[in-house]
C-alpha positions as CSV (number, residue, x, y, z in Angstrom):
1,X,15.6,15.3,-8.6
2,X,14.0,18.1,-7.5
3,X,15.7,21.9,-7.7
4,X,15.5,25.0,-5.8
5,X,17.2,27.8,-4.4
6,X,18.1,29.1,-1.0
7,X,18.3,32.8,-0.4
8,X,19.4,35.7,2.5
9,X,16.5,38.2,2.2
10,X,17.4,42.0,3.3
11,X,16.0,45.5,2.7
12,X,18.7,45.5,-0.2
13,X,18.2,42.4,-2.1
14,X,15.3,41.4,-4.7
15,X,11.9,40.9,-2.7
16,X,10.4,37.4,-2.0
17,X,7.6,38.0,-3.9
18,X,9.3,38.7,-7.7
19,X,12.1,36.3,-6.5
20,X,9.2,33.6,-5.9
21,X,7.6,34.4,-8.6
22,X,10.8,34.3,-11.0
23,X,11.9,30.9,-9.6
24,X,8.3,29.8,-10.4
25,X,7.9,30.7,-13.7
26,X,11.3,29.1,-14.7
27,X,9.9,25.7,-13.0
28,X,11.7,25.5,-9.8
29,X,10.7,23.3,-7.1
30,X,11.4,25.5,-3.9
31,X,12.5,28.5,-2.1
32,X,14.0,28.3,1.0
33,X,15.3,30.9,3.5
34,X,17.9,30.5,6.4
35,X,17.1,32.2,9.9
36,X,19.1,34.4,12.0
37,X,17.2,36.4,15.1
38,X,20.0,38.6,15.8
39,X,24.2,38.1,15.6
40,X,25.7,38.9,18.9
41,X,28.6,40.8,18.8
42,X,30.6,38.4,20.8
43,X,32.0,35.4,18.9
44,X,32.3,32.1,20.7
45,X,32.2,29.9,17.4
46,X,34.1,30.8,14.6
47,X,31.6,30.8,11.2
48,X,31.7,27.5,9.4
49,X,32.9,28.7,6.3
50,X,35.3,30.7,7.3
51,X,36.7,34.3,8.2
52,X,34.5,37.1,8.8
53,X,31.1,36.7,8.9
54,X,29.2,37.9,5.8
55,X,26.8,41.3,6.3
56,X,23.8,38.9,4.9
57,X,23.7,36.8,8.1
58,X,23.0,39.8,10.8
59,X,20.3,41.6,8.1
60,X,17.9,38.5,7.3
61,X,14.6,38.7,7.5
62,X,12.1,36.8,9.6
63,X,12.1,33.4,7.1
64,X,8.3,32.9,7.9
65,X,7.4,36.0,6.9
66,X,9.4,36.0,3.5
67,X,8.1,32.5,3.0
68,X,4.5,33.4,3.4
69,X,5.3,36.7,0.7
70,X,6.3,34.5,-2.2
71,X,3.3,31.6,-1.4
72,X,0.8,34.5,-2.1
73,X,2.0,35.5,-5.0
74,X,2.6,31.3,-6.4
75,X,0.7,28.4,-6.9
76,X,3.3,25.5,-7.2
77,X,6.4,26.6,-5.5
78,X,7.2,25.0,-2.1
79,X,8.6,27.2,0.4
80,X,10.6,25.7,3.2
81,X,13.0,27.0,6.3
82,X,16.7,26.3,5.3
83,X,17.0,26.0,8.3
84,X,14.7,27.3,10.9
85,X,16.6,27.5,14.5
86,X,14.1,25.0,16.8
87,X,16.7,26.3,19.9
88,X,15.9,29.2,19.8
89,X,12.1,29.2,19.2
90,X,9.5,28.5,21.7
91,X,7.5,25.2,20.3
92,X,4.0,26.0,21.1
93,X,3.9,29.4,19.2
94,X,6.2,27.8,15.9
95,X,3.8,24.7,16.3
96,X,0.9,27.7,15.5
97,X,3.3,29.6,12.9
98,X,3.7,26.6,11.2
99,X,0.5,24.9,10.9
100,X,-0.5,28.8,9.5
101,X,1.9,29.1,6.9
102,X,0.8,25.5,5.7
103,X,-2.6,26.4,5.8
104,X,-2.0,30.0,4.0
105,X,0.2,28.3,1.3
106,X,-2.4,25.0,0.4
107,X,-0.1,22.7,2.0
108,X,3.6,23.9,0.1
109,X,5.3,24.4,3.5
110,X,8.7,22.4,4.1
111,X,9.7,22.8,7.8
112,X,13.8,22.4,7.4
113,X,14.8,22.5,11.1
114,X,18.3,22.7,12.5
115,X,20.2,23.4,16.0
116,X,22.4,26.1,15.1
117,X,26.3,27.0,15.2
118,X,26.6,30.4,17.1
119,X,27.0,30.0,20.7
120,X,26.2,33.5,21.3
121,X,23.4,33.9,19.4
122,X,21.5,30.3,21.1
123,X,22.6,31.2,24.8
124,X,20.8,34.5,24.0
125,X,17.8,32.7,23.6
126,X,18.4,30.9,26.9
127,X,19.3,28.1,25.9
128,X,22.2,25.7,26.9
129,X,24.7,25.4,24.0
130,X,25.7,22.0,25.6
131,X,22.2,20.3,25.5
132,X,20.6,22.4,22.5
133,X,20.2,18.7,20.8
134,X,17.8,17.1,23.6
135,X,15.8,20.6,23.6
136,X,15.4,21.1,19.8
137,X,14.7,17.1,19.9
138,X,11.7,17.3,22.8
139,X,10.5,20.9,20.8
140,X,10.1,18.7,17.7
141,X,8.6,16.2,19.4
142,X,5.7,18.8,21.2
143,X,5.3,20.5,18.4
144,X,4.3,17.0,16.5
145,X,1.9,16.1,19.3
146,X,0.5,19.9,18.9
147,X,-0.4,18.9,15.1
148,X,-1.6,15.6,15.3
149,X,-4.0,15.4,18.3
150,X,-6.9,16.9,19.6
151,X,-5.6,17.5,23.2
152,X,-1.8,17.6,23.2
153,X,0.5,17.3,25.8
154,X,4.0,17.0,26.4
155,X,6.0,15.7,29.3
156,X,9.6,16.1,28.9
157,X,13.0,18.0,30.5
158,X,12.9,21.0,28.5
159,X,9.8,21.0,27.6
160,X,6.6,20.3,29.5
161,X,2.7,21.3,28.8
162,X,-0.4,19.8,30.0
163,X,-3.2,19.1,27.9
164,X,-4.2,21.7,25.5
165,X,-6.3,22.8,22.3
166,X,-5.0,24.6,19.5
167,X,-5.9,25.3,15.6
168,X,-5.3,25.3,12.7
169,X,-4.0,21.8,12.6
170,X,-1.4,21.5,9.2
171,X,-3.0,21.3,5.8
172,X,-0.4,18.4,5.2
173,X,-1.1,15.2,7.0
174,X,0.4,14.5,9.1
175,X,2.3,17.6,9.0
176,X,5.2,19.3,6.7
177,X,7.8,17.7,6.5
178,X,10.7,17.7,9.2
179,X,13.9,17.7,6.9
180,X,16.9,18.0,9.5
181,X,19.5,20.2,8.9
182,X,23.3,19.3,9.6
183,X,26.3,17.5,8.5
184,X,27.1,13.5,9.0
185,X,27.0,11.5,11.4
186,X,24.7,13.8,14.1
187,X,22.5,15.8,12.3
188,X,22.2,12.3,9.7
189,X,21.4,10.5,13.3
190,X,18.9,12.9,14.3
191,X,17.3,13.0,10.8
192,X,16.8,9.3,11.4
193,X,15.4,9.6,14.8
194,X,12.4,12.2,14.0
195,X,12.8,14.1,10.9
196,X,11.0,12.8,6.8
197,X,14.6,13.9,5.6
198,X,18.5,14.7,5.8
199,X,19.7,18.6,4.7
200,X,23.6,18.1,4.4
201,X,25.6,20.4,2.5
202,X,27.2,19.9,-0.1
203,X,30.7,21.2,0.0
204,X,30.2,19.7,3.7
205,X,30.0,16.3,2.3
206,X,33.5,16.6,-0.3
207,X,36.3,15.7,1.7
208,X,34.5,11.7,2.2
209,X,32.5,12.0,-0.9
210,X,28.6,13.0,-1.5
211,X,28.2,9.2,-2.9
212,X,30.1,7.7,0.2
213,X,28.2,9.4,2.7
214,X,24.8,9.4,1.3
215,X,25.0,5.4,1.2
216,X,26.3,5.4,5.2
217,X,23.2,7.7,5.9
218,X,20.8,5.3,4.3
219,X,22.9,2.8,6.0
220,X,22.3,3.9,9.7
221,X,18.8,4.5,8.4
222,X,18.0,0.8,7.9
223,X,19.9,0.0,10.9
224,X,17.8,1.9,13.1
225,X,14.6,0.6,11.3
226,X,13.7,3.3,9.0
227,X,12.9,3.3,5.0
228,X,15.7,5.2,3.6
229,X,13.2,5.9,0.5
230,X,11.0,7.6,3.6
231,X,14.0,9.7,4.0
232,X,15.1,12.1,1.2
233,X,18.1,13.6,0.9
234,X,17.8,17.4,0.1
235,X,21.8,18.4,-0.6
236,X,22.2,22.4,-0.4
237,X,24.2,24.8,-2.1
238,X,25.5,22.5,-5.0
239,X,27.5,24.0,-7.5
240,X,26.9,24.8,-10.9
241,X,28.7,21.6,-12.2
242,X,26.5,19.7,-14.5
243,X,28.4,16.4,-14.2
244,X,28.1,16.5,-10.2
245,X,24.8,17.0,-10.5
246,X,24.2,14.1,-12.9
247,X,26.1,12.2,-10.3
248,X,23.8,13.6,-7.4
249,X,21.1,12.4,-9.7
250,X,22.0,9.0,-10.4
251,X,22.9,8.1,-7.0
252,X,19.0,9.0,-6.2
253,X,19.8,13.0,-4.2
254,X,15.8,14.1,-4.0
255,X,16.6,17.5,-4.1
256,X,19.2,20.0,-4.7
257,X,19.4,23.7,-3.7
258,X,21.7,26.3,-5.2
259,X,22.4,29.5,-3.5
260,X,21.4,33.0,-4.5
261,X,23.7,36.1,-3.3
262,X,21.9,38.6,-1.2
263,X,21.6,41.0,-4.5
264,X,19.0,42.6,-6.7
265,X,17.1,41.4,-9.5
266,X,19.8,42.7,-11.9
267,X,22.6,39.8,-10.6
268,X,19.8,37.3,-9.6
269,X,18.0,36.8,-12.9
270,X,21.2,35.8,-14.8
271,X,21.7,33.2,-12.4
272,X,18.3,31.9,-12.0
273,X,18.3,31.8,-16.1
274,X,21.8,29.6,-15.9
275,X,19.9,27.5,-13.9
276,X,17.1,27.0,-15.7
277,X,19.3,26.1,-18.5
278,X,21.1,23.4,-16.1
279,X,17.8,21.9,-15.3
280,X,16.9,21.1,-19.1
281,X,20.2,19.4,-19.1
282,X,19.6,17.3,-16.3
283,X,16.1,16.6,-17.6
284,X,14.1,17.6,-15.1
């Protein structure tokens, strides 16, 4: 079972590259960093977690660029989106963006992908809130025939391109990996459908049980005709409870993410070292 750790970067929080490089040296698997392009000040969704939104979310920085700061200063570390907004992206320039970053980084890029919460924030994009799933679907879908062959196109209702060149192609083959953001059963059902792996979270996942759930996804997986081993489940922002990570473990999680405040090196560090003492224990 893999580890890593998802972080809000701001002007006012350690820097990707010391972060990255911390994380790295205590033998952590992966960064990851959410994305926000802006917070409307209009509120037609309440935030998932409940009461006011935190400061973190309207400061963030681009994730790409953060991501590409801590692969140049690492060798081993993955970096991945947790969870890049496909809504609110147009496919053929994140197609380029990614197949960069994968290049620049020797092939560590994880491309977590999601559709978003905040009405406001995707309609400003101009996107339909109602159909965002069929658009970030037929985006995924381009952006796959953009790295995979030589003269793309793409035919769809949202989406639609003639043939077309454009390099680099990934460094991974066939590309990074498409881990699908979301809780059970849609975001599980679009993981199936075109992502190489499920992002649920975990506090998300408590009220029917991580172990419960889990087994439905690989479940529907089989069902629809997919390898549920070709479909890892990367559980985010676990807590620091040793025997629910044991559990997570045995029941065959791939990877589990715990969360790092948008703070400076002198709260991070601490918790990064509790960590790295919780990842002895669990062996890995």
């Amino acid at each position: 079972m893999k580890i890593g750790a998802v972080m809000f970067f701001t002007t006012e929080t350690m820097q990707p590259a010391p972060l990255a490089r911390a994380l790295e040296e205590r033998g952590f698997e992966s960064l990851w960093v959410p994305e926000h392009t802006h917070i409307p000040s209009t509120r037609k969704t309440p935030y998932p977690a409940g009461g006011p939104l935190i400061r973190p979310y309207y400061d963030i920085m681009d994730p790409f660029l953060a991501l590409n700061t801590a692969a140049t200063v690492t060798t081993k570390l993955k970096i991945g989106t947790g969870i890049a907004l496909v809504t609110q992206r147009d496919p053929i320039v994140t197609a380029k963006l990614v197949s960069t970053i994968d290049q620049l980084s020797n092939g560590r890029f994880l491309f977590g992908i999601g559709n978003g919460w905040n009405q406001d924030e995707i309609e400003n994009h101009g996107t339909v809130f109602a159909s965002r799933a069929k658009l970030a679907r037929e985006r995924i879908e381009a952006m796959k025939a953009i790295w995979t062959t030589e003269e793309p196109e793409y035919h769809g209702e949202f989406v639609n391109f003639d043939k077309m060149k454009q390099w680099p192609k990934p460094k991974q083959t066939p590309h990074p990996p498409i881990i699908v953001g979301g809780g059970f059963p849609y975001a599980a059902r679009r993981a199936i459908r075109y992502g190489d792996g499920w992002i649920p979270r975990a506090d998300r996942l408590e009220k029917d049980g991580i172990g419960a759930t889990v087994e439905k996804f690989r479940a529907m997986a089989q069902e629809a005709g997919r390898d549920p081993a070709t479909l890892p489940v990367s559980l985010f922002r676990v807590p620091d409870a040793i025997d629910q990570l044991r559990y997570c473990q045995d029941i065959g999680i791939d990877r589990i993410t715990f969360s790092l405040p948008a703070e400076k090196e002198d709260k991070l560090l601490p918790i990064m070292d509790r960590w790295a003492e919780v990842k002895e224990q669990l062996g890995r």
